[in-house]
C-alpha positions, 0 to 999 in steps of 0.5 A: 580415913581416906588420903587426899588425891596429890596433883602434880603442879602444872609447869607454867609456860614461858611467854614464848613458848605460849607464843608458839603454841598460839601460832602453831595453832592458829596457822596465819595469824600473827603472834607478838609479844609487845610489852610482854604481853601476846596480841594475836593479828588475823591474816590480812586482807587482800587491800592490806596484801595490796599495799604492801605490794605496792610499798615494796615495789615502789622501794626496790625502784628507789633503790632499795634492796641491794648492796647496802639494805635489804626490804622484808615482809614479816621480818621479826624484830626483837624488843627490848621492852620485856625478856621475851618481847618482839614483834614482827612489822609488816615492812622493815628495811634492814642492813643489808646482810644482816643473817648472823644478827639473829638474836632468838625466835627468829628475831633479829637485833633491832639494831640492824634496823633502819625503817619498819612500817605497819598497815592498819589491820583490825587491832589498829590500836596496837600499830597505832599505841602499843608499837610506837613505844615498842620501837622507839624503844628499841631505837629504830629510827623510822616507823611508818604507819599505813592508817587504812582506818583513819585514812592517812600515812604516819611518819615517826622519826627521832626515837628517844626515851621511849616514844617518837619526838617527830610525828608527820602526818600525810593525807590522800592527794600528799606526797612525803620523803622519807629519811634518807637515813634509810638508805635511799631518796623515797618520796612516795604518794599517800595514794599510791600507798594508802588503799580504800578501807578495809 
């Protein structure tokens, strides 16, 4: 009679570790954990890198990013839809020093978060579905989504129970304000925002 073979039984990875072996092993790609599950966006195109470039300085001429607040590109922030749930927007502003709000994973409290803003990218339907719950949830006050691929400027304000009470919708030819909740008076063109498609 022969003995079977024992296996030691494989460990499991937690979700974050999982993240972290995905990002260490696609080098620019984005690695979120929305509603405790990852998503995986390639790196963006020159066009997507174009507006947020604009956005940026746009944001800094209206007075952004001083003593006040702060403007960042791929900042994470962490959710409270699952245990290790987080994501990382394209744009955030942010309570200006902020550094000691770290929560994990490089992430930070969403509480410290006063706008975050997604340009549509190939898994639009996550900035356009997924994220909207994701960061009412977490309370944060103004989500902005750059719809490159239905050509238009979203945006959210009034989280509560999960989801977005008002949503504003801007087309190409428009101009919007943004909350002054964010630290400044921003009215900015759809166009000056919005780039031909991807």
């Amino acid at each position: 009679m022969s003995a079977a073979a024992v296996e030691e039984p494989m460990e499991q990875l937690t979700l974050l570790e999982a993240a972290e072996l995905i990002s260490n092993q696609l080098v620019g790609y984005r690695v979120e954990i929305i509603g405790s599950e990852i998503t995986v966006t390639p790196p963006p195109n020159i066009q997507h890198g174009r507006s947020l470039t604009r956005l940026m300085r746009l944001l800094f001429a209206a007075g952004l990013d001083d003593d006040d607040a702060e403007v960042f590109q791929n900042l994470g922030i962490w959710l409270p839809g699952g245990p290790s749930d987080f994501a990382v927007p394209d744009l955030a502003i942010v309570d200006a020093h902020s550094d000691d709000r770290q929560v994990e994973y490089n992430c930070y409290d969403p509480a410290i978060f006063r706008l975050v803003l997604e340009v549509t990218s190939s898994n639009f339907g996550d900035d356009l579905k997924k994220k909207p719950a994701a960061y009412a949830s977490a309370g944060v006050p103004v989500y902005v989504i750059v719809d490159r691929t239905n050509q238009r400027v979203m945006v959210l304000t009034e989280p509560q129970d999960g989801e977005y009470r008002v949503h504003a919708v801007h087309h190409p030819g428009q101009s919007f304000a943004l909350p002054e909740s964010i630290g400044a008076s921003v009215t900015l063109a759809v166009d000056d925002v919005l780039i031909a498609k991807k």
